[in-house]
N, C-alpha and C positions, 0 to 999 in steps of 0.2 A: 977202622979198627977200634977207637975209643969211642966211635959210633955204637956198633957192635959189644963192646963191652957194658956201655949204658943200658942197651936194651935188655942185655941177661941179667945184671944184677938187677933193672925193675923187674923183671917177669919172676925171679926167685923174689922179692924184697913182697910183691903183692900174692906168691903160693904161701910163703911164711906165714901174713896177718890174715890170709884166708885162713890156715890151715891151724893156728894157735888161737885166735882171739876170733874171727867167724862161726868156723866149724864146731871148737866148742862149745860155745854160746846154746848150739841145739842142746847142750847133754846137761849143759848147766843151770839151775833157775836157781839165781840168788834172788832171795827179801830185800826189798827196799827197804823194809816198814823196820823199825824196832817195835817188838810185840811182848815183850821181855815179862809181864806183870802176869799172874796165876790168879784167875778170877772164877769162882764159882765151880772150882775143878780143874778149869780149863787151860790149856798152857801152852804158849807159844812155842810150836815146835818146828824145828825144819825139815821140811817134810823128805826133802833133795840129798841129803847131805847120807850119800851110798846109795841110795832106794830108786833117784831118777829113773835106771832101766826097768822098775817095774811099772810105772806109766807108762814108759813108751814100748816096751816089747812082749814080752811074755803077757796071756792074757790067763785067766782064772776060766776054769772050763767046767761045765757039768752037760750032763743028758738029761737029768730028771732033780727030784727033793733030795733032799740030803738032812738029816739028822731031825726031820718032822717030829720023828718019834721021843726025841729027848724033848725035844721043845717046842710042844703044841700050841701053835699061837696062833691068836684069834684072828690078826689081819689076815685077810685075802691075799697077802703076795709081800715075801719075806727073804733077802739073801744076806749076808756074811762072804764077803772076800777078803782072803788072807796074800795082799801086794805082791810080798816078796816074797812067798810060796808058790803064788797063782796057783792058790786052791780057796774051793767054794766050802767053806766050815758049815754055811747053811741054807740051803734052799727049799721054799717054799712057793710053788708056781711063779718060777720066775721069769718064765717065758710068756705068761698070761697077759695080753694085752688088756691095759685100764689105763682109767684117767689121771694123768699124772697132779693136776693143779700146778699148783707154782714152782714145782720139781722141773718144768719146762723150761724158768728160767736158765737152767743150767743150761741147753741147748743156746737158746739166745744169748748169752754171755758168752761162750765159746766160738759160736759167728761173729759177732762184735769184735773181738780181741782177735778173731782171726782176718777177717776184710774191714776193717776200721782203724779210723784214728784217732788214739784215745786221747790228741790234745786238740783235737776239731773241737770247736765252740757252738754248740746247738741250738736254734732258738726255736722254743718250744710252741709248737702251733698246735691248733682244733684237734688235731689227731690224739694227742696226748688225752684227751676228752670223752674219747669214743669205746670207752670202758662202763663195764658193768657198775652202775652207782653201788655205793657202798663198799666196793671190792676193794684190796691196800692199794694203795698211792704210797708216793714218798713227798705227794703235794706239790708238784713243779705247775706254773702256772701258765697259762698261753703270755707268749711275750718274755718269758723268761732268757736267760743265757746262761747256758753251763756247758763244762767240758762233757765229751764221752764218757771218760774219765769218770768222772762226776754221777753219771749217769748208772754207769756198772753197777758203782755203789749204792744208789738207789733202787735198781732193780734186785738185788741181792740181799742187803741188810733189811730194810723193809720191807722186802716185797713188792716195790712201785709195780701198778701194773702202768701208770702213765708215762712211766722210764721204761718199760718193755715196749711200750707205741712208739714211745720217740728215739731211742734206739733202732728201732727197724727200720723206721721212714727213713733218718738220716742216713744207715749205712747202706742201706739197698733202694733210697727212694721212694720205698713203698713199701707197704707194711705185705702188700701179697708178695712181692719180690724177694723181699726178707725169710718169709714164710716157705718159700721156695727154696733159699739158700738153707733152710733150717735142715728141711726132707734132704737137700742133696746132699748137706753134711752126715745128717744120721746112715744115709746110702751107703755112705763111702768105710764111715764107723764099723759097716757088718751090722747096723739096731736095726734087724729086719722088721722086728714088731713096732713099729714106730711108725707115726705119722704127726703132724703137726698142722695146723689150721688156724693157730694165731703163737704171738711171741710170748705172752702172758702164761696160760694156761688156763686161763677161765673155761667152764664147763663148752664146749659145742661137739655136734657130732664128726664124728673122722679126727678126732684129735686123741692120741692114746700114745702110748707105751709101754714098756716093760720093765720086772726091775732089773733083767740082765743088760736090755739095752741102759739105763741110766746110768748102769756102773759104768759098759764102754762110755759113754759121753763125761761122765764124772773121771773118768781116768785123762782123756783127752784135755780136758778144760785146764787140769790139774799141772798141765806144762806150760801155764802162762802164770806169769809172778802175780800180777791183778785178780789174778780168779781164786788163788788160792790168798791172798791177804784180805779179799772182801770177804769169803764165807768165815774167815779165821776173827771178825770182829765184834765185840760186842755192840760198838756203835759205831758213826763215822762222821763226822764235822765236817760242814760242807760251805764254801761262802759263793756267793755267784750273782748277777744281779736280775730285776725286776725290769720289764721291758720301759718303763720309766726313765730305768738308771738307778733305784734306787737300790740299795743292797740288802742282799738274804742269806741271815748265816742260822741255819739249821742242823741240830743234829738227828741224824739217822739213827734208832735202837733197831738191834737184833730178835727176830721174833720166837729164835731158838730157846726154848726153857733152859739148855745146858746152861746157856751163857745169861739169862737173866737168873737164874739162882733158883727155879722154880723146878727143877729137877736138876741131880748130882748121878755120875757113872758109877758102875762097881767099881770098888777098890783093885788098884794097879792098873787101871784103863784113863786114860786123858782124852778128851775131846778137843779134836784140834777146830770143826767147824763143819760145817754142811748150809744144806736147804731146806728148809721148810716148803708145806704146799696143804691148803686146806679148802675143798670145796663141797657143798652137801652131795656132790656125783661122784667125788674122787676120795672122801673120808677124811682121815688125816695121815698126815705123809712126811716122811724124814728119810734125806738121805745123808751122811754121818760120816766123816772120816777120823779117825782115834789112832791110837798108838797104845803099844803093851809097854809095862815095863821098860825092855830092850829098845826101843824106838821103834818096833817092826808097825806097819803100817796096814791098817784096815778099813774096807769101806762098808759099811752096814743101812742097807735100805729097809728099809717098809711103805707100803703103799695101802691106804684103805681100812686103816685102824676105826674101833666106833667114835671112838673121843680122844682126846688131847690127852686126859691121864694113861690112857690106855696105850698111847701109842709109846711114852716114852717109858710105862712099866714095860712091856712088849719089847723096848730098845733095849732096855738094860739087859732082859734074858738073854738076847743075841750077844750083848757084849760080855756075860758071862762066860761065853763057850771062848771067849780068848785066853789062850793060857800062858802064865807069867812062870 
């Protein structure tokens, strides 16, 4: 009998902290981080706090362009999504497969965070090398050791592409395995226009996108607390050692103009953080998530701008059309 009574109160005692503190856990992403400081515009916002369900369920739909005609802009491939409406305020061929560039990291950091473990300790070998010279790094060296963790952050703030190699090797073994995992997650997403051929984004052929697919993968990413405090940073301090032993404390800057001061939003718009991606086959590219006023939450892409000034005059028009 007190047998019996034992077993029922565990089988309720383990439904309760499944069903309070597990279960929740899905709907809820709290910040680790205090991000509390307003720099260059830009301002620590929580992005969860009501809005969760529009990452994870209602998706923003269109057939075709939407509002070209108010706002004729010159990149090749241009949307405005309104979260917690799940409506498209702007579309411009956003079903057009192109080259995303470093936009891809977002896939790759959403693999990571989803089959990885962000407190594995990496040591960085020859792979991390196997990148186009000249292209960003976040500068980690063969022999190095640093977390996942660590790594995100470098693939994201910088733009490592040597943190997208060792990333991939580490979580999937192999950088083709990885590459694999990338296409079967964009599958699963509905990014029909999508395929992927390295974790970086560097120019090769068979590797493309869309900007409807990046919003699904940018929505997706969007539910892990790591993914949304790295795009949200200006920089990132990072300490780790040398395969020596000796130690390497580095900081990571953001290559976002919002947040280095080198472009400002329209007034009553906040930039909470995005990605950067700039290659001479892919143009230049941002993908952007902001807040109105009210806290309502927007994701704003462009792909394929002619230049740097161009693409964030170009951003600003789109965040225009948000109305306060």
């Amino acid at each position: 009998m007190i047998l019996g009574l034992l077993a029922a109160f565990t089988a309720l005692l383990i439904f309760l902290v499944y069903y309070f503190v597990i279960r929740s856990h899905d709907y809820t992403l709290n910040l680790p981080y205090n991000r509390s400081d307003t720099v260059y515009g830009v301002q620590n916002l929580n992005l969860h706090s009501g809005t969760a369900a529009s990452f994870a369920e209602d998706l923003c739909v269109t057939t075709g362009d939407v509002n070209t005609d108010q706002i004729p802009l010159a990149a090749s491939s241009a949307g405005l999504f309104n979260l917690n409406q799940t409506e498209v305020e702007y579309a411009k061929d956003i079903f057009t497969q192109r080259s995303p560039a470093s936009i891809t990291k977002i896939m790759t950091a959403l693999v990571a965070l989803k089959y990885g473990n962000l407190d594995d300790q990496v040591t960085v070998t020859e792979t991390a090398e196997d990148i186009e010279y000249g292209s960003s790094v976040c500068g980690i060296q063969v022999g190095d050791v640093l977390s996942l963790r660590q790594l995100i952050y470098g693939l994201m703030i910088p733009s490592g592409n040597d943190a997208a190699m060792m990333i991939a090797e580490h979580v999937a073994g192999s950088v083709d395995q990885f590459v694999a995992l990338m296409n079967e997650e964009a599958a699963a997403l509905g990014a029909t226009d999508t395929h992927f051929t390295n974790p970086h984004g560097l120019t090769e052929e068979g590797h493309y996108t869309s900007v409807y697919d990046i919003y699904l993968m940018f929505n997706a990413a969007m539910e892990y607390d790591v993914f949304e405090d790295a795009i949200s940073r200006t920089n990132y301090y990072a300490e780790y050692t040398r395969g020596d032993g000796s130690a390497v404390a580095v900081t990571w800057e953001s290559t976002d103009w919002y947040f280095t001061g080198a472009s400002e939003p329209p007034e009553g718009v906040t930039v909470f953080g995005g990605k950067t991606g700039t290659t001479e086959d892919a143009g230049n590219c941002l993908a952007l998530m902001s807040k109105d006023l009210y806290g309502n939450p927007y994701l704003s892409i462009i792909l394929d701008a002619d230049t740097k000034d161009s693409l964030y005059e170009e951003m600003n028009q789109l965040l225009s059309l948000i109305e306060n």
